[in-house]
C-alpha positions in Angstrom: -8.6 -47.6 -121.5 -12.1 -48.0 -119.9 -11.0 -50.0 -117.0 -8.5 -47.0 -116.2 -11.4 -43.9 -116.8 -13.4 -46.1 -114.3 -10.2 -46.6 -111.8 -9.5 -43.0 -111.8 -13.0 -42.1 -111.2 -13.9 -44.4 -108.3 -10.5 -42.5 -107.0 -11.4 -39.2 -107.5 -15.0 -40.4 -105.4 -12.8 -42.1 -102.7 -10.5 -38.8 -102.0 -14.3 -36.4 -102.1 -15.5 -39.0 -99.7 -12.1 -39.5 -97.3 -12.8 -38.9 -93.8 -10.6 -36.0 -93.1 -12.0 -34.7 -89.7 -10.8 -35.2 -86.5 -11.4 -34.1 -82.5 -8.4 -33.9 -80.2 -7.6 -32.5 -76.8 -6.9 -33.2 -73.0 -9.0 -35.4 -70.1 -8.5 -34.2 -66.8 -9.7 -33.9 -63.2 -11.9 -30.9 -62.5 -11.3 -30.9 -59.3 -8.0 -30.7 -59.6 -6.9 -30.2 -63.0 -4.6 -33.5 -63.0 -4.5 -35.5 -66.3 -6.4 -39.0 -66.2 -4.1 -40.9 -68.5 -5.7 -44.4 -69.6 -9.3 -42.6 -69.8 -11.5 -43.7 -72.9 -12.9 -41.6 -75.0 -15.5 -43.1 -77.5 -18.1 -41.6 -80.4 -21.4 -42.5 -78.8 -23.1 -44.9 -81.3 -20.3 -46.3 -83.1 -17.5 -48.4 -82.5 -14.6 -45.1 -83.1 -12.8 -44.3 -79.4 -9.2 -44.2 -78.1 -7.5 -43.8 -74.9 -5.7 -40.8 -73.0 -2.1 -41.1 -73.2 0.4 -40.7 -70.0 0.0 -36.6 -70.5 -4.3 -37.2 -70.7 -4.1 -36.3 -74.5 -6.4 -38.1 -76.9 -7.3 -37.9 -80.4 -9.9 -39.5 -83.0 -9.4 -39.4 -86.4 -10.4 -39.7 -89.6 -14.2 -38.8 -89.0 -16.8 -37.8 -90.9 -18.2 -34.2 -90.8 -21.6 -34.2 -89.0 -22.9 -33.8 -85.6 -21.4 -36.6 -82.3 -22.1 -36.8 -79.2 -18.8 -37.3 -77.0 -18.4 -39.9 -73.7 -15.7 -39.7 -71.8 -15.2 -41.9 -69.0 -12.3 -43.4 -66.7 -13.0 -45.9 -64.0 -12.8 -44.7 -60.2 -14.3 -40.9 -61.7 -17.5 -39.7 -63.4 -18.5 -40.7 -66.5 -19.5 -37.4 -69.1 -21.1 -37.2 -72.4 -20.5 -33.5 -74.6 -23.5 -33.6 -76.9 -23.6 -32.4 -80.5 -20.5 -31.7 -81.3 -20.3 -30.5 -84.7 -17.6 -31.5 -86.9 -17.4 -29.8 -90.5 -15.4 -31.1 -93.5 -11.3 -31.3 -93.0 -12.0 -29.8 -89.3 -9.2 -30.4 -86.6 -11.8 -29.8 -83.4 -9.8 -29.4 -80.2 -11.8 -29.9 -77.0 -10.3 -30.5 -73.6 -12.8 -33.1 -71.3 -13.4 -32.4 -67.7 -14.2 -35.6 -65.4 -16.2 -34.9 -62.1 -15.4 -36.9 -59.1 -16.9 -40.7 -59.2 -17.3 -42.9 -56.2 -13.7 -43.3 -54.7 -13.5 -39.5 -53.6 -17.0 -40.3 -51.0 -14.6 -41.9 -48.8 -12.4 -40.0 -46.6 -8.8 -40.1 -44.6 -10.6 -39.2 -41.8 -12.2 -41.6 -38.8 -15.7 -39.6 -37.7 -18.7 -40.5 -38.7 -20.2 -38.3 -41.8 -23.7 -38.6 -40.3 -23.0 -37.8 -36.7 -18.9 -36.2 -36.9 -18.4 -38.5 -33.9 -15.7 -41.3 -33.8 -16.9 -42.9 -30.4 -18.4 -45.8 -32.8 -16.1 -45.6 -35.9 -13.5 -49.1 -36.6 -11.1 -49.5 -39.5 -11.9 -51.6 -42.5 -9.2 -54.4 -43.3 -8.7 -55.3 -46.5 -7.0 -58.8 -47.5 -6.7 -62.8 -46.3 -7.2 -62.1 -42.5 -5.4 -64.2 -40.7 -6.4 -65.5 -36.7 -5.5 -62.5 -35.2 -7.4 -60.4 -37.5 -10.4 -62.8 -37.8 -10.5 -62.1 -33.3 -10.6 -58.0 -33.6 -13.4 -58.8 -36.1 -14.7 -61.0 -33.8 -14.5 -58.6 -30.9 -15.9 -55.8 -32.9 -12.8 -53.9 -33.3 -12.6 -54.1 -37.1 -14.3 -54.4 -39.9 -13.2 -57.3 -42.7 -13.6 -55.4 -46.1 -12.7 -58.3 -48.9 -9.8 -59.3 -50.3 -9.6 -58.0 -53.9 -9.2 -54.2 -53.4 -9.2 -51.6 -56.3 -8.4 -48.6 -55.0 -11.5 -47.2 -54.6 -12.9 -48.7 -50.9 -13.9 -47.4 -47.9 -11.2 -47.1 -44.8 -13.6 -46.9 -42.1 -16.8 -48.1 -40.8 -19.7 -46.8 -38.3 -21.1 -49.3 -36.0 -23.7 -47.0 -34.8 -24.9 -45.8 -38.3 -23.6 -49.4 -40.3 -22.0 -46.5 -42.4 -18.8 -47.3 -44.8 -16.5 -44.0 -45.6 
């Protein structure tokens, strides 16, 4: 009879104690509003974080009430942090998390020079195994050899004049 009093209490502690809150919402662009599926979201601090889903929807649950500081971050974007949010008891916080642009939206489409506008000077950057031909523009001058593991986020032109990737 004891060991069940003492069962029922350490229950009744548990279910005060349960970790009921949670924060949910949406990462996206800013710029343009478009969902960044796959970005992380993390409580700064601990080890708690997800992932967006296809639709940029993410949730964290089963929190603590109390006050966290939010990082959101995806890679190719900016990297944010939303500071004291404030979660209360049994909360369901909905926040939707804007990314600025990172390092891949520097570069541009476009062949003139961002210091000068000119494209007297301006060659292409080639990524991948060159091959002879390749390796003799780049000999030549005519191109630029940019690596061969590429990301997605490099630069598609190059000023000779300024040594200026864009």
């Amino acid at each position: 009879m004891k060991n069940t009093i003492l069962l029922l209490f350490f229950m009744l502690v548990m279910k005060l104690c349960a970790q009921n809150s949670s924060v949910s919402g949406k990462v996206f662009f800013k710029l343009d509003s478009s969902a960044l599926p796959g970005a992380t979201v993390l409580i700064s601090g601990s080890e708690i974080g997800t992932q967006a889903d296809y639709d940029g929807n993410f949730e964290l649950s089963g929190l603590n009430q109390g006050k966290y500081d939010i990082i959101v971050e995806f890679v190719g974007y900016g990297k944010d942090t939303i500071k004291n949010v404030v979660l209360k008891k049994n909360s369901d916080l909905h926040i939707d998390l804007g990314l600025p642009s990172g390092p891949c939206y520097q570069f541009t489409d476009s062949n003139k020079c961002p210091i000068d506008g000119s494209s007297k000077n301006v060659i292409p950057i080639i990524y991948g195994l060159p091959g002879k031909k390749l390796m003799r523009k780049m000999k030549k001058g005519k191109i630029k050899l940019g690596g061969c593991e590429v990301t997605g986020c490099e630069p598609n032109w190059f000023c000779v004049r300024h040594q200026k990737e864009f």
